[in-house]
Structure formats: structure tokens, C-alpha cells
N, C-alpha and C positions, 0 to 999 in steps of 0.2 A: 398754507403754502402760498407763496407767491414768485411768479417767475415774472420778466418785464416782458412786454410785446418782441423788442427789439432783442433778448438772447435767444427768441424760438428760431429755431433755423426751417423753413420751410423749402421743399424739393415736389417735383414733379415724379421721383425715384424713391422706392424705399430701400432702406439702406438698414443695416442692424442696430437695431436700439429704436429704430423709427417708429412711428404711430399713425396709423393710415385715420385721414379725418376729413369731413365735408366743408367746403367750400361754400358758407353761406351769406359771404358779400366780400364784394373789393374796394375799398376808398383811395383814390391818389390823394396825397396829401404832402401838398409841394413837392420836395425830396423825397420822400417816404410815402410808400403806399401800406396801407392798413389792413389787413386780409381779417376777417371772424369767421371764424370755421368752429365745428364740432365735433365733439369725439365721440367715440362707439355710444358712450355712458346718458348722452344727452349732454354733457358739459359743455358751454360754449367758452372759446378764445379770443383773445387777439395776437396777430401775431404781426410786426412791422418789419417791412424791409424795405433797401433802396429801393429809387427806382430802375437802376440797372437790375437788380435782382430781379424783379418785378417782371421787365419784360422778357427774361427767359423763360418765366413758370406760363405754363399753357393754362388755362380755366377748365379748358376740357377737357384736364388728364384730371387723373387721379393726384390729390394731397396729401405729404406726408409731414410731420415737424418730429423735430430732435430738439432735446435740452441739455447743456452742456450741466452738470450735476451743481458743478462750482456755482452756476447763477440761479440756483432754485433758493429764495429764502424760507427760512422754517419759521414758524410764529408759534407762542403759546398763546392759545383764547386763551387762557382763565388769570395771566399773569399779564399779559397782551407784552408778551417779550419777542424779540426776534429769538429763537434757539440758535 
């Protein structure tokens, strides 16, 4: 499975469908800042967003990400196809 940094929508608010996850670094990067957070699982992410997005999200709340279904691609290892 692969989603891109840039469809994960990240919130300071959970919301339905949401995923509550840790915040474990911030990168600005020019226009875009780079958030790596992790999930309950130990899975680690990237998730990218403006930088006006950026400076609404507090560091010191709680993180949430949502995935719009449409931008998750599906992969076969064993045929190495996208599904």
C-alpha cells in the first residue's frame, strides 16, 4: 500500500475516519512543511503540508491524519503491479 505525504490530511481535531498519531519531527521545507508521525502500530509516516496549513496545526495538541480512499495505491508484491 502506498499513500503520498501530500494526500494525508493532518488536523489538530479528530474527526470520523481519523487516526490519532505521534508527532515525532517537523521539517519546513520551502512551501511545504514535512511532519513524521506514528501510528498506534509503531508504523512511521510522512505526511506534507502547506505552509499555511502548517502554522495552524499546534505541536502541542494532539495529531490526527485522514486518507481520502481515492489516493491510497494498492500494490501486488509478488507481480510488483499496482492493483
Amino acid at each position: 500500500m502506498g499513500i503520498r505525504p501530500e494526500d494525508i490530511f493532518v488536523s489538530n481535531q479528530g474527526q470520523e475516519g481519523s487516526i490519532k498519531v505521534e508527532l515525532r519531527a517537523k521539517t519546513p521545507l520551502n512551501l511545504r512543511t514535512v511532519y513524521l508521525l506514528r501510528l498506534e502500530e509503531g508504523v512511521e509516516i510522512l505526511a506534507s503540508v502547506s505552509e499555511e496549513e502548517s502554522m495552524l496545526l499546534d505541536d502541542n495538541k494532539d495529531f490526527y491524519i485522514k486518507v481520502d480512499e481515492k489516493n491510497v495505491n494498492y500494490f501486488d508484491s509478488e507481480q510488483r503491479l499496482i492493483v
